[in-house]
N, C-alpha and C positions, 0 to 999 in steps of 0.2 A: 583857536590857534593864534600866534604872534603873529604883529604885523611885519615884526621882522625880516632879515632874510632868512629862506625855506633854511633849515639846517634836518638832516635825515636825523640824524640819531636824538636832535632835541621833540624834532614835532612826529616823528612815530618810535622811534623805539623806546623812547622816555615815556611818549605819551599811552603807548598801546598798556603800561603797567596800570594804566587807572581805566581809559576804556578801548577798546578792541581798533586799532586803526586797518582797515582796506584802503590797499596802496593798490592805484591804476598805474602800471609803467604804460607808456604812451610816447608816439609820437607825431610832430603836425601832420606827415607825410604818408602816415597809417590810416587808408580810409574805415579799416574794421575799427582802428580805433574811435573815429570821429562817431561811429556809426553807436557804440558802445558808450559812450558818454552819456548821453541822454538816460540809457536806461538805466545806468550805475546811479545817477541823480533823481531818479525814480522812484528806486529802491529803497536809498537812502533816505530820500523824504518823508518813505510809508513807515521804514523801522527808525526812525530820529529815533534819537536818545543812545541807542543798541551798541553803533560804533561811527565813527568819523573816517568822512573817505579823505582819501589824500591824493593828487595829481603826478607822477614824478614823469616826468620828460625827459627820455632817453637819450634827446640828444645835447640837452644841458648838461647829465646828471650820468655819462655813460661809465663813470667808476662805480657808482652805487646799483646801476645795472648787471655791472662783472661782478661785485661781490655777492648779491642774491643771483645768479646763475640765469638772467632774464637773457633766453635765447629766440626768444620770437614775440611777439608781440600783436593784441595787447597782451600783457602778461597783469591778473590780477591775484593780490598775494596778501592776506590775513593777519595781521600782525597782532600776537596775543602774549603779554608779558614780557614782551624782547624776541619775540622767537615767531617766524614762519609757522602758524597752526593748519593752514590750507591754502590752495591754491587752482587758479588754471588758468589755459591759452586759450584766447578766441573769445569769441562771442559768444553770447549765453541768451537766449530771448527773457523777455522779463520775467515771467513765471517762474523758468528753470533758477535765473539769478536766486531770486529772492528764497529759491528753496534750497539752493545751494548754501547761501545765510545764513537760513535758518537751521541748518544744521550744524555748520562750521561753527557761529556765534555760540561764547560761553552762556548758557542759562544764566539769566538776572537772580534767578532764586537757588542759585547752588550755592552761597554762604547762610542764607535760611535753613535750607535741607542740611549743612554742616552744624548747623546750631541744634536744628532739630536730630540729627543722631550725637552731639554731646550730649544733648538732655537723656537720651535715651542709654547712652553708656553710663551716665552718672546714678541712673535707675530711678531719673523723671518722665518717664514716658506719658506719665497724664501731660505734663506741662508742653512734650513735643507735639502732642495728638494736637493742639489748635493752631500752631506754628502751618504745622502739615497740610491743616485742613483750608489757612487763609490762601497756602500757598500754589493747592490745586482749583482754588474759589480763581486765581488770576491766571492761571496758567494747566488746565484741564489734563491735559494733554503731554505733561512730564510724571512719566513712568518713573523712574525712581522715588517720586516724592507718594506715589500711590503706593508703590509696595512698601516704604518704610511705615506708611499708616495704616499697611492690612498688616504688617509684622503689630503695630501698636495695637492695633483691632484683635488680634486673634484669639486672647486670651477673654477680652472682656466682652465680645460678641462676633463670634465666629460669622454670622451670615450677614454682617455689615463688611468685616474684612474681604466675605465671597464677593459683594458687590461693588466694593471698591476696585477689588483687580478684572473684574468687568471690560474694562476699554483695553487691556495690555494682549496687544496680539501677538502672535506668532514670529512676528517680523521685529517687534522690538528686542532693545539690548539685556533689558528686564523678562525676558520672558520666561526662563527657567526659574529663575527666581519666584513669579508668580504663579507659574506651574505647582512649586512647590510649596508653595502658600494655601494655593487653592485646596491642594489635596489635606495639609494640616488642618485650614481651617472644616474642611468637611469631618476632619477625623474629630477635631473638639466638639463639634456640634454633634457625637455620637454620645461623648458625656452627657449632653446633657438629654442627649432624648437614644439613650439606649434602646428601646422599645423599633428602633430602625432598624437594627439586628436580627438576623435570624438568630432565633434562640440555636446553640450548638455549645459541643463543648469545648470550642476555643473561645468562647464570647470570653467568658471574665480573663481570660488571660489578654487576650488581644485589648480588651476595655484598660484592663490596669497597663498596659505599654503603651497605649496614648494616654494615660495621666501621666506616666514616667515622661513623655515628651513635652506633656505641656507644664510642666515644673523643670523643664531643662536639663533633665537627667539623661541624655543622649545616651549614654553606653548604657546603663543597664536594660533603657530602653532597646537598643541594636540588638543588644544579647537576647531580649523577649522576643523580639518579631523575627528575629534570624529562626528563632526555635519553632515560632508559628510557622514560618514560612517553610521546613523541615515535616513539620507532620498536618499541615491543615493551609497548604497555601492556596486553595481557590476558595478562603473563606473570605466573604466581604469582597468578593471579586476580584484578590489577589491583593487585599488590604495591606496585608501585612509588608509584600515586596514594595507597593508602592510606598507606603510608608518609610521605609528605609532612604530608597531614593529620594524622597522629599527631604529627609535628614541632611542625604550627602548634600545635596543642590543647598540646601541652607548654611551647613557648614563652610562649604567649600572643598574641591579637589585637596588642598594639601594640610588638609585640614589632620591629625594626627588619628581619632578616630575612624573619618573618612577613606582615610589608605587602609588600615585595621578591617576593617568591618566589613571593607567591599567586595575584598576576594571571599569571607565568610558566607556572602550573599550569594554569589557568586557559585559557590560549593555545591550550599544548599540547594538551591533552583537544579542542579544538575546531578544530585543525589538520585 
């Protein structure tokens, strides 16, 4: 930062467009505040690099208090591209801080993971898979970047894609997503080992509607398993429904098929 005088709008809201500024409003007379210092400088130390804390004294600085709405104090507040991204009042013990952080803080690797789905729109998906894969080598533990490499996965080995979505639990923001990864990728790996199958006579129908899926042919595939799921829906332990679902959740809600198809499903299940 400048040695200059503090200026708000040069050294955070200028500064938060390149990296994430935490702004402490504070004042000398605030013992929660005094008490909070420390730990925010703690914090700070363990995630360097992450974001830049900033001190503002409310009672130097008590316009730039009125204009972020700081009505009690300490008041600490996130500053990400110009713009308030999180915030709170009070004390926070260091643990809670730092995982308060690690939440609100933008992912270092979310312009990689945007690089790596260009590659994958442009229909380089080999060249995203090692993007993906450096980028969970440093950071294990971001979900998105794991489901974009079991979407990479799915096609050219279905039970590396299974074990990639492995860590994404319940509780993540990714989780339907990899719900429905799991269930496609189990259905690919029927291709290649049909013999999983109880022999029946929806096998080849139901087999050819997960090839329609896995060449991206969504509707005609919807229209096959809709029909399974109409005359032979507890085959495959209800294969066929699940499979749909796994469509929609991949599509997405507004997705033009997904509105189409779901009341079809719908129908059927209650024929």
């Amino acid at each position: 930062m400048s040695d200059s005088p503090f200026d708000f709008d040069r050294d955070v809201i200028e500064t938060s467009f390149t990296i994430p500024v935490l702004v402490d409003f504070w004042a000398p007379w605030c013992a929660p505040c005094r008490a909070l210092t420390p730990v925010l400088e703690a914090v700070a130390g363990r995630l360097a690099g992450r974001f830049e804390l900033v001190k503002v004294n409310t009672e130097e600085h008590p316009e730039i208090a009125r204009r972020y709405g700081v009505r009690g104090i300490p008041n600490v507040k996130l500053f990400v591209d110009g713009t308030v991204a999180d915030e709170f009042t009070g004390t926070l013990p260091e643990s809670a801080l730092e995982d308060w952080l690690q939440r609100a803080l933008p992912n270092p690797y979310q312009a990689r993971l945007e690089q790596a789905e260009a590659l994958i729109s442009a229909g380089r998906a080999a060249e995203a898979e090692p993007v993906l894969r450096q980028i969970l080598a440093a950071e294990p533990a971001y979900d998105p970047a794991a489901v974009l490499l079991a979407r990479v996965l799915l096609d050219t080995d279905p039970d590396q894609a299974l074990e990639t979505l492995k860590p994404i639990g319940p509780d993540s923001d990714q989780s339907e997503a990899a719900e429905a990864l799991r269930t496609l990728a189990r259905l690919f790996g029927l291709l290649e080992h049909p013999e999983r199958l109880a022999e029946a006579p929806a096998k080849s129908a139901y087999l050819d509607a997960i090839r329609k899926i896995r060449e991206e042919r969504y509707e005609p595939a919807l229209a096959q398993l809709i029909e399974l799921v109409r005359k032979a829906r507890d085959y495959d332990e209800g294969g066929a429904r699940k499979a749909c679902v796994a469509i929609f959740r991949l599509l997405g809600n507004g997705h033009e098929l997904t509105r189409r198809y779901r009341g079809q499903l719908s129908n059927a299940l209650y024929v």
